[in-house]
N, C-alpha and C positions, 0 to 999 in steps of 0.2 A: 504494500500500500504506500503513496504519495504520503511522504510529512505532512503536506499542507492540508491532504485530506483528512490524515489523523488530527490532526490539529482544530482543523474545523469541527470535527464530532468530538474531543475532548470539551472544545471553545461551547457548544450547542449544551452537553451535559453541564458543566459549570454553571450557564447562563440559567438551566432549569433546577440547581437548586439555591441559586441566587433566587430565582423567582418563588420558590418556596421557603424564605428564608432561611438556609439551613446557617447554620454558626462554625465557627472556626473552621472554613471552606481552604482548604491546603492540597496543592497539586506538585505531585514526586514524580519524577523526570528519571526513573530507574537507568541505571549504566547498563550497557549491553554483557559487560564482562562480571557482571557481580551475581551471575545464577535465574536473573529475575524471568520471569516465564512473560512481562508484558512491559508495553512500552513505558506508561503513565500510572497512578492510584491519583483518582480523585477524589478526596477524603472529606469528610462534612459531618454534622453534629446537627440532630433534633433537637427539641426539649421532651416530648413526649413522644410516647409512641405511631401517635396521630399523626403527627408533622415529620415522624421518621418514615411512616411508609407514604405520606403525601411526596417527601422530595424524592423518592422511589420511585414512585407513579409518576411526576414529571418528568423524572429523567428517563422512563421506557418509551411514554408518549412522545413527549421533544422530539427522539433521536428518531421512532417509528417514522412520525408524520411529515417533519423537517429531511430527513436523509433515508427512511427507512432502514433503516437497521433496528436489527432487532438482538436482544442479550443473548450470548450464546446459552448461559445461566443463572439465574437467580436463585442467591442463598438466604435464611434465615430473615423471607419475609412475615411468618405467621406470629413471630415471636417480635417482631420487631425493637432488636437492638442492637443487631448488626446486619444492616442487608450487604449482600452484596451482590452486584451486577457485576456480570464480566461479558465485558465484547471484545474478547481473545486480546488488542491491541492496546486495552486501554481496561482498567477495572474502576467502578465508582461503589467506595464505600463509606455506606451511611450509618452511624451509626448513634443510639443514647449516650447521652452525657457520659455517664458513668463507666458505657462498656466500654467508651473509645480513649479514655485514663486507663485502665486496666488493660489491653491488649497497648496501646501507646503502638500503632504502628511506624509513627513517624521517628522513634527511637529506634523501633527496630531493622529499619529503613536507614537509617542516619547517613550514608554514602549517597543515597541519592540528592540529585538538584532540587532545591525549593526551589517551584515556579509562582507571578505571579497571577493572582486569579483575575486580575483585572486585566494583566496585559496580554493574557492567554484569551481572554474573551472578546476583546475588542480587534476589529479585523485592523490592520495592519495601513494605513495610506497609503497609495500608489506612489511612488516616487513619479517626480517628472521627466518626461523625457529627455535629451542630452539636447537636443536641438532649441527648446524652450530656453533650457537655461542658458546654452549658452546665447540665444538674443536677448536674455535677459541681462545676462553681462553684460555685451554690445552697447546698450541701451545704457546703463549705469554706467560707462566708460564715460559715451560720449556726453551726458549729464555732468558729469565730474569735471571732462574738460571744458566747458561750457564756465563754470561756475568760476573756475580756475583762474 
């Protein structure tokens, strides 16, 4: 798969449990060489079980309806306090307060990259083209000596 496409379905997941408020929303950029079975964990925190399996549910809808993908599996939604969704490339784990201090995956992770949630979510501006800028220079040259 394309970075940029993983990137976009990481970017989409985030954005749906922003939208469901999830709390302490943390994205781990696993190293290829440290054993990890996937590219990204995208890690997040309910307060109740309610809002653990709503940012669940966001996140399967989201990626369904936006990109169609679907989880290859979903774990330990009945109980909800740790789901976990895996789409092979990328895992989002959501889970209660309490369970996600007590497993602390982000310790046990420690080698991987912290990404940021906002700069992973926001798409990226186009640069301009080299032709622009540079009449754009052109333009500022000849202003400069004008003034000069």
């Amino acid at each position: 798969m394309k970075k940029n496409d993983l990137k976009k379905q990481v970017a989409e997941a985030i954005q749906a449990c922003q939208e469901k408020k999830a709390e302490e929303l943390t994205i781990l950029e696993l190293e290829k060489n440290s054993g990890a079975f996937t590219d990204y964990f995208v890690v997040c925190s309910g307060t109740n079980p309610r809002q653990v399996q709503a940012i669940s549910d966001e996140v399967e809808l989201r990626l369904k309806k936006k990109l169609g993908l679907y989880p290859n599996q979903i774990e330990g939604y009945k109980q909800a306090e740790w789901i976990l969704l895996d789409y092979v490339d990328f895992v989002v784990h959501v889970f209660a307060e309490k369970a996600r201090k007590f497993y602390d995956l982000e310790r046990l992770w420690k080698s991987a990259k912290r990404l940021d949630a906002v700069e992973m979510a926001a798409p990226k501006p186009k640069a301009k083209s080299s032709t622009v800028r540079t009449a754009a220079k052109k333009t500022v040259r000849k202003k400069s000596k004008l003034t000069a």
